[in-house]
C-alpha positions as CSV (number, residue, x, y, z in Angstrom):
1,X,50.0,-26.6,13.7
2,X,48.0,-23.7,14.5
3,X,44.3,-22.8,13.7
4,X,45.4,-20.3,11.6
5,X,48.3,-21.6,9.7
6,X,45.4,-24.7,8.8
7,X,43.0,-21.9,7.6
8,X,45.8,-21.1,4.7
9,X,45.3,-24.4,3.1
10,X,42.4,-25.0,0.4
11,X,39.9,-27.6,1.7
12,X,41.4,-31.3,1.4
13,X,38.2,-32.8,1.6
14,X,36.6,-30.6,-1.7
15,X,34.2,-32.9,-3.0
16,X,34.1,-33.8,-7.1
17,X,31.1,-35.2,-9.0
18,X,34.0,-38.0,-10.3
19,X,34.2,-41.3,-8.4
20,X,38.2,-41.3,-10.5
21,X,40.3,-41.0,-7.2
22,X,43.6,-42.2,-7.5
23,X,45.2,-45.5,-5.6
24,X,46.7,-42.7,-3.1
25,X,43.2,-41.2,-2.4
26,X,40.9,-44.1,-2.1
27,X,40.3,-46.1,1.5
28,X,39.1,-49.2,2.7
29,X,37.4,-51.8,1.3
30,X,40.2,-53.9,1.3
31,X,38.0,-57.5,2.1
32,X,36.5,-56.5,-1.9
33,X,39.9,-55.9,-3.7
34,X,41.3,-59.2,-2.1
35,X,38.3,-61.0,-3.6
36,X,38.6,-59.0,-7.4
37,X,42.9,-60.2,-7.3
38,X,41.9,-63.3,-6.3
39,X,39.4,-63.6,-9.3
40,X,42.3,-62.4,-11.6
41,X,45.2,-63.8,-10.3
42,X,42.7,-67.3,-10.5
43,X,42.8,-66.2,-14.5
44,X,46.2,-66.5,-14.7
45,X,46.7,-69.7,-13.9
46,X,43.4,-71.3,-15.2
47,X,42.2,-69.3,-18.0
48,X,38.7,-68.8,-16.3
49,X,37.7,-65.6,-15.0
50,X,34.5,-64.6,-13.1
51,X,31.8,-62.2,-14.1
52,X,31.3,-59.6,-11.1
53,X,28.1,-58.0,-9.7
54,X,28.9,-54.9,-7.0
55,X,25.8,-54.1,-5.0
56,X,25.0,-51.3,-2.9
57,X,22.9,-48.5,-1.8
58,X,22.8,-44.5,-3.1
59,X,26.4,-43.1,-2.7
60,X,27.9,-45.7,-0.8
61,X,31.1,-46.3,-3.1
62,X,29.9,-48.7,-6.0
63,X,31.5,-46.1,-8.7
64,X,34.6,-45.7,-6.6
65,X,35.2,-49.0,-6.3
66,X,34.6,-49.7,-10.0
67,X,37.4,-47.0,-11.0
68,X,40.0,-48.8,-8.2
69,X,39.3,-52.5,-10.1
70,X,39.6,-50.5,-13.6
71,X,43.2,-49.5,-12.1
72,X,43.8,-53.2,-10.9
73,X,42.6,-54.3,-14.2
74,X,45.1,-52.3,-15.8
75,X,48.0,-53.3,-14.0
76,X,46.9,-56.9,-14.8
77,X,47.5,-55.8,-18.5
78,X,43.3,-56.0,-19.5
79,X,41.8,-53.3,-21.5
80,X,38.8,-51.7,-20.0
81,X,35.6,-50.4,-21.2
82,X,33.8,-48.2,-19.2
83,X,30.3,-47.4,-20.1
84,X,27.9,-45.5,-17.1
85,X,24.0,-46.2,-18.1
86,X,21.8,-43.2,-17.4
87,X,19.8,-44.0,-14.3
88,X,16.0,-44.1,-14.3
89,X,16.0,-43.0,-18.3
90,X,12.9,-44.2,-20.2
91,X,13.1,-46.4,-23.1
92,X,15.1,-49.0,-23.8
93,X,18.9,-48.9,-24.2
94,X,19.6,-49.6,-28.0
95,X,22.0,-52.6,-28.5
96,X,23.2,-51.7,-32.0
97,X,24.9,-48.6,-30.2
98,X,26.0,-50.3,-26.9
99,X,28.3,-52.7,-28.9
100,X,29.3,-50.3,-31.3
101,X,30.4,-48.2,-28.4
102,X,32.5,-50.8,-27.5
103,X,34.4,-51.9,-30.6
104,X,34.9,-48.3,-31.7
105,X,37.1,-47.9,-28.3
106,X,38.8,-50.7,-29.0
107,X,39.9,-49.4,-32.3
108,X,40.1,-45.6,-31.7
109,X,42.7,-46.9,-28.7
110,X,44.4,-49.3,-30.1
111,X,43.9,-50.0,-34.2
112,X,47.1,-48.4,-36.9
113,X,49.2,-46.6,-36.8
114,X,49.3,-46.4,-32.9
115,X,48.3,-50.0,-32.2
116,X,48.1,-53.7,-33.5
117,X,44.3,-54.3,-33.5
118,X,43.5,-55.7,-36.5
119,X,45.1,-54.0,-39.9
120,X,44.7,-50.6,-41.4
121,X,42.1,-52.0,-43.8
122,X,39.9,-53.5,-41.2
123,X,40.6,-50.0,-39.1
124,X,39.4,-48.1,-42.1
125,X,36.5,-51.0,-43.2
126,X,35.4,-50.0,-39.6
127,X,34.8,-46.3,-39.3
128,X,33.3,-46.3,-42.8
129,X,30.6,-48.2,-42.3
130,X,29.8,-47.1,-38.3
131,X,30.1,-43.1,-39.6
132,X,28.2,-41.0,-41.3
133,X,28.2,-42.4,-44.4
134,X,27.7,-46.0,-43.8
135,X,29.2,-47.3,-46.6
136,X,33.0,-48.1,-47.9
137,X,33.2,-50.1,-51.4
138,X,34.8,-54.2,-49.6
139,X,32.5,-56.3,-50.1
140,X,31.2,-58.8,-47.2
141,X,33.7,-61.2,-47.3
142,X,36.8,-58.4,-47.3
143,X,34.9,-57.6,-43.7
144,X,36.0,-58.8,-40.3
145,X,33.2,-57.9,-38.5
146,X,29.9,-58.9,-39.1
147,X,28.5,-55.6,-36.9
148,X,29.7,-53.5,-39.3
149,X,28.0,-54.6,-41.8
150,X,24.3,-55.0,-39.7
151,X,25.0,-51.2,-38.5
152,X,25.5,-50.0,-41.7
153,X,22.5,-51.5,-43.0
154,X,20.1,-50.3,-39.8
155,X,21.4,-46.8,-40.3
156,X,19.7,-46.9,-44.2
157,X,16.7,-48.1,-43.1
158,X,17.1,-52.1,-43.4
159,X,16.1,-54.1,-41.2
160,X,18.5,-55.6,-39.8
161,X,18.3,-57.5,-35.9
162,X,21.9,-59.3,-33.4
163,X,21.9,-62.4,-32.7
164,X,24.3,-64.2,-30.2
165,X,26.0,-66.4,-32.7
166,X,26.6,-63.4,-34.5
167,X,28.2,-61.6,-31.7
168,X,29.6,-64.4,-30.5
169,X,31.9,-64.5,-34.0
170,X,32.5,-60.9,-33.7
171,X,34.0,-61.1,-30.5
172,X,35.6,-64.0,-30.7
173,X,37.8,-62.5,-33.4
174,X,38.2,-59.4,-31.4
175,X,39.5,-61.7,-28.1
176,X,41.8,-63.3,-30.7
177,X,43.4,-59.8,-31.5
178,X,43.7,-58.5,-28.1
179,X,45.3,-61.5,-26.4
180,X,47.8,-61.8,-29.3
181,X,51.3,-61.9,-28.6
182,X,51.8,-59.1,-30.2
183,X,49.4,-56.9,-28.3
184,X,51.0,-57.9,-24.6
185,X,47.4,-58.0,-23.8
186,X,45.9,-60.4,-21.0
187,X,42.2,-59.6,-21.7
188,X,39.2,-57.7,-22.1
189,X,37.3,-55.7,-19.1
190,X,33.6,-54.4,-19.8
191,X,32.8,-52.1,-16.6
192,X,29.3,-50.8,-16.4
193,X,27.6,-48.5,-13.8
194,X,24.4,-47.9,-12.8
195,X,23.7,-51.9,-14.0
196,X,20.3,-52.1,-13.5
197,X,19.4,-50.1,-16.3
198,X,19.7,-53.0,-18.4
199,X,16.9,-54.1,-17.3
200,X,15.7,-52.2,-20.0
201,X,17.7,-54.6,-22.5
202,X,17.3,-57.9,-21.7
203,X,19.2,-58.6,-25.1
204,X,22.4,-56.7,-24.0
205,X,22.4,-58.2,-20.6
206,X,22.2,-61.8,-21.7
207,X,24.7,-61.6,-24.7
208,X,27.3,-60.0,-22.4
209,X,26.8,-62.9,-20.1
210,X,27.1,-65.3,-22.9
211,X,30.2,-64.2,-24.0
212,X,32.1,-63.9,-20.9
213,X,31.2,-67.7,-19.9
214,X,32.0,-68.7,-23.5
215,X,35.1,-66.3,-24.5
216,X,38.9,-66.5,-22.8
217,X,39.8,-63.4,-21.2
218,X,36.4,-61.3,-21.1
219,X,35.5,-60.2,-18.0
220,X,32.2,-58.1,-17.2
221,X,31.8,-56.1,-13.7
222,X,28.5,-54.5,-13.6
223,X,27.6,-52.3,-10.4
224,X,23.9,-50.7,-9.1
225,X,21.3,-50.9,-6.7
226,X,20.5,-54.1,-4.5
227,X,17.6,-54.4,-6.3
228,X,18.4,-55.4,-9.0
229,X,19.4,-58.6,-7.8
230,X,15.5,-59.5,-7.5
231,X,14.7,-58.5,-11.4
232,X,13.9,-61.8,-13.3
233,X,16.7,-60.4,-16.0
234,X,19.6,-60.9,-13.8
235,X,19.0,-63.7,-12.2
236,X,21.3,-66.0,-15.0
237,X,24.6,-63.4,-14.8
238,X,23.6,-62.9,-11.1
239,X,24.0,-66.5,-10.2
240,X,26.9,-67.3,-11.9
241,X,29.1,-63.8,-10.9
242,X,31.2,-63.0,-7.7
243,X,28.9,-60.7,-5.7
244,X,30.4,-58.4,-3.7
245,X,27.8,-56.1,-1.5
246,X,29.4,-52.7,-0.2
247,X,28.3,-51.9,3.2
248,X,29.3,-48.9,5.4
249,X,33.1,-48.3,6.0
250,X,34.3,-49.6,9.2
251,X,35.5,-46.8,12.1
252,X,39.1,-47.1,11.1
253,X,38.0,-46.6,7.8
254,X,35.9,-43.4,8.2
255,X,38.8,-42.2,10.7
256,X,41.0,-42.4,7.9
257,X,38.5,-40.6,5.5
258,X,39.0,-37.8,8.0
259,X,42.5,-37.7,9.0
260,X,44.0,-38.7,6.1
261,X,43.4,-35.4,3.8
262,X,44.6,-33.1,6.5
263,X,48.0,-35.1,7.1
264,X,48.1,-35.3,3.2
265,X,48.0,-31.4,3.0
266,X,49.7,-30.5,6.3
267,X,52.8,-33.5,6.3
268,X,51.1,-33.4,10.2
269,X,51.1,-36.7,11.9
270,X,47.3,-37.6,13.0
271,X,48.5,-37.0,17.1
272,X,49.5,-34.0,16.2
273,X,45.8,-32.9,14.0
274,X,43.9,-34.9,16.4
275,X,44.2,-31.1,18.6
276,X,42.8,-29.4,15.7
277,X,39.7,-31.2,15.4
278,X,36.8,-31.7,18.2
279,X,36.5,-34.9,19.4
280,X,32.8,-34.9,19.7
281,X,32.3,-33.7,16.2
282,X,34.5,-36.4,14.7
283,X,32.5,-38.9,17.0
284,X,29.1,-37.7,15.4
285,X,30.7,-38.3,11.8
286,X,32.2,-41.9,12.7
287,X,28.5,-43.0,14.1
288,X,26.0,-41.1,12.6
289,X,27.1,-41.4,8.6
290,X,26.8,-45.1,9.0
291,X,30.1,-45.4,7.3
292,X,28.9,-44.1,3.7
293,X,31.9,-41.9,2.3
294,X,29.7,-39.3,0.6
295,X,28.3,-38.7,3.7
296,X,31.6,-38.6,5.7
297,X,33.4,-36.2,2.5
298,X,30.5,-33.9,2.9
299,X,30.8,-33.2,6.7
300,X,34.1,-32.5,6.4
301,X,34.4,-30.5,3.4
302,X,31.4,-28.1,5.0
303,X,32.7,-28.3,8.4
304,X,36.6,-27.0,6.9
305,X,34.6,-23.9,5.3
306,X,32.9,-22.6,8.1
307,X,36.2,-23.1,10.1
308,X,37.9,-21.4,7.6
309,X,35.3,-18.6,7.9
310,X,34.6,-17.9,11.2
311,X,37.6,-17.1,13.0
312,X,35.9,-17.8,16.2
313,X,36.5,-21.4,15.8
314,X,39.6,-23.1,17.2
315,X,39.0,-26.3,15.9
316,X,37.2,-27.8,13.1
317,X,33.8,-28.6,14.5
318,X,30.2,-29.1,13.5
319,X,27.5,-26.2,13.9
320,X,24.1,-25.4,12.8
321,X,26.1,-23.4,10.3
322,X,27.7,-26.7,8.9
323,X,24.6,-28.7,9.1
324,X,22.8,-25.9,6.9
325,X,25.4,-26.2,4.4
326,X,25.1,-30.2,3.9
327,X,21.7,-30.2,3.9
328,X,22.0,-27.1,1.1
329,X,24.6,-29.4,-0.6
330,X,21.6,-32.6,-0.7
331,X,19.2,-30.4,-1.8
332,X,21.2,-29.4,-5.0
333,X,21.9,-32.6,-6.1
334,X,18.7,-34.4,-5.5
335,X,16.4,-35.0,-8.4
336,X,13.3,-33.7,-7.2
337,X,15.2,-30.9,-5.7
338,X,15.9,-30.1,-9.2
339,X,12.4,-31.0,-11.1
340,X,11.0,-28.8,-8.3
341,X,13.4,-25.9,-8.9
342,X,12.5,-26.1,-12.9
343,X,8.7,-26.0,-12.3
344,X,9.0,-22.7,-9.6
345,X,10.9,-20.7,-12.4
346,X,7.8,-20.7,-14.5
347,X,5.4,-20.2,-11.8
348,X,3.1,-17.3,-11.3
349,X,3.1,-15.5,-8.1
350,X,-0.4,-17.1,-6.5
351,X,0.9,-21.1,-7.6
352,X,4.5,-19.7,-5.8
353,X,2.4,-18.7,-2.3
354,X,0.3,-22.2,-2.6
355,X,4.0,-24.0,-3.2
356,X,5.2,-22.3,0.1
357,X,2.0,-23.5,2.6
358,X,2.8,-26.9,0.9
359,X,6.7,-27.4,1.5
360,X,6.3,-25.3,5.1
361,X,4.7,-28.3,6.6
362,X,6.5,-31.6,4.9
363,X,7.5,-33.7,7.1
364,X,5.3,-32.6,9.8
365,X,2.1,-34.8,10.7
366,X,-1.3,-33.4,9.6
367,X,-1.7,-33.0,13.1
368,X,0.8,-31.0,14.4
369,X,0.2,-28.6,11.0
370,X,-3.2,-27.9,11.8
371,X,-2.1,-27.6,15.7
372,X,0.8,-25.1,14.4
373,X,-1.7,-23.0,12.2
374,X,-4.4,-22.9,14.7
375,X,-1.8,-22.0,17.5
376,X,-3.7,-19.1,18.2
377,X,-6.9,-20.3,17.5
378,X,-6.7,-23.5,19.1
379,X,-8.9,-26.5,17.2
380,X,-11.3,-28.7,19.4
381,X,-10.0,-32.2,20.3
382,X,-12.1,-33.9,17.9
383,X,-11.1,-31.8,14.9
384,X,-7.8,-32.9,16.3
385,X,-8.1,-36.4,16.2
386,X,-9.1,-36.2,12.4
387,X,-5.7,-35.4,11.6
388,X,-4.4,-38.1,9.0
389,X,-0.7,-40.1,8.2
390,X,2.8,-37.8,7.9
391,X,3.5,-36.5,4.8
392,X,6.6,-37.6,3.5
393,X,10.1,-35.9,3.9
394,X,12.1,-34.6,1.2
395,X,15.6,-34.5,2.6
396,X,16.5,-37.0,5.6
397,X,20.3,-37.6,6.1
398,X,21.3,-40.3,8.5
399,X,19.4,-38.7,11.5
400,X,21.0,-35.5,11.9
């Protein structure tokens, strides 16, 4: 293939905001899928299944991987739940409306006419009582579900608090209807991201592990930063899950990452591609990303763009050009980047100027700013040697 019939394509390596990829697109991390069938293919033959804790740092594939054991889930005929927690919100996460989140899934997915969970009454007991209105004319006893009820009653201002036990019953009912016969259903998945948000619940957390050691056929897979492991609230469902810590893809696995979106959109064998793409450069991404996929997606998506733009290039290589574009790219999606961008739109002209001498030397040493404004003026050595610690960096990614 020549450079220019590879600059007709669109970009293979265009980079979503959705972890979804499909079984074709995802790679590696094949050690942590043998260990997740194990666990299930464990529950077929015992009836006990394992909770699961996936660890990680920022960006390193925890959400990825949750979406490829959602699809292994679902070809072990489980149901799955997926619920992403809002990372670093404040306040605490309201348990009446985590577990009603749940059960209304269950029967928007799968009650009447559609489905077999529960009956029509039940369906319809359900939605009346967890709406707007919060009422339906059953009594208690015509009810399933105790939630309902508890819900209901919160929404007009009783007080009304969960207990276990209570949840406990509730669930226990809804197991029974899932893993009927009649369902074909082999159990119940609870997948939650961003996991050490709740933290903020302590109630949530515990009940969830309760349930899945006391319940057939509920599994929960929670997945966040490492440090969560050290909060006091995890350490009962942390001790008594399958952890499973991502780490950087291997070389093969990054080589893939790069190769295997251009032979996807070219039908090219990799010998053949391996001409269109500088060996240095794909050296530099294999070392210096440290394996993390965002990292590896992003240099290759830039580095296709400016090769499709600068007809100058033969191959696909990085630049300074590329370089400014990923570090454009971390900039946009970083928090501060964006709480920073909200407070300059309402600034006045003389706070904008002070902002500029500010973020012109971050990163630099007190020091060497002083020694850079002074350049012309040069400072004795013993105003020098007053200069204090480095300010901090906004933007560092891996090195480069």
């Amino acid at each position: 293939m020549k450079p220019d019939e590879l600059r007709k394509l669109s970009n293979p390596y265009s980079v979503t905001k959705s972890p979804k990829l499909s079984p074709g697109q995802f790679i590696g991390r094949e050690p942590e899928i043998s260990v997740f069938r194990s666990i299930l293919d464990g529950y077929r033959t015992s009836g006990r299944i394992q909770n699961v804790v996936v660890t990680g740092e920022k960006s390193i594939g925890k959400s990825s991987l949750l979406n490829r054991y959602k699809q292994i889930l679902e070809g072990y005929k489980f149901v799955v739940f997926e619920r992403e927690l809002l990372r670093g919100a404040s306040g605490e996460i309201d348990e009446f409306e985590f577990f009603k989140d749940i059960i209304s899934e269950l029967f928007d997915r799968l009650a009447p006419p559609e489905g077999r969970f529960f009956d029509v009454a039940q369906s319809e007991i359900w939605f009346s009582l967890t709406s707007d209105t919060y009422q339906h004319e059953s009594d208690f006893k015509d009810r399933s579900l105790t939630f309902a009820t508890q819900y209901s009653n919160r929404k007009r201002g009783f007080p009304e608090k969960l207990s276990y036990k209570q949840m406990e019953r509730d669930f226990s009912q809804i197991l029974d209807q899932l893993v009927s016969v009649q369902m074909e259903i082999e159990g119940f998945a609870i997948l939650i991201d961003e996991f050490q948000e709740l933290q903020r619940n302590p109630f949530i957390l515990d009940t969830l592990r309760q349930l899945s050691e006391s319940l057939t056929g509920l599994i929960v897979i929670g997945a966040g930063l490492p440090t969560f492991l050290d909060h006091p609230s995890f350490e009962k469902f942390a001790r008594s899950a399958a952890p499973i810590n991502l780490v950087g893809l291997k070389r093969e696995e990054v080589l893939d990452l790069i190769f295997k979106p251009l032979e996807a959109a070219t039908n090219a064998s990799r010998h053949s591609l391996q001409d269109l793409c500088d060996t240095r450069s794909v050296y530099e991404i294999t070392h210096r990303s440290n394996g993390n996929p965002l990292h590896v997606k992003i240099l290759c998506e830039k580095m296709f763009d400016v090769f499709k733009e600068d007809k100058s290039f033969e191959v696909l290589q990085l630049s300074k050009a590329v370089m400014e574009r990923v570090m454009e790219f971390y900039s946009s999606i970083s928090e501060k980047s964006r709480r920073i961008r909200r407070a300059l739109e309402s600034c006045s002209e003389s706070k904008l100027e002070s902002f500029s001498v500010v973020f012109q030397y971050e990163g630099f040493t007190i020091k060497t700013a002083i020694t850079l404004e002074m350049a012309f003026a040069p400072i004795t050595p013993q105003a020098q040697d007053k200069a204090g610690p480095r300010l901090p960096t906004p933007f560092k990614i891996f090195g480069i």
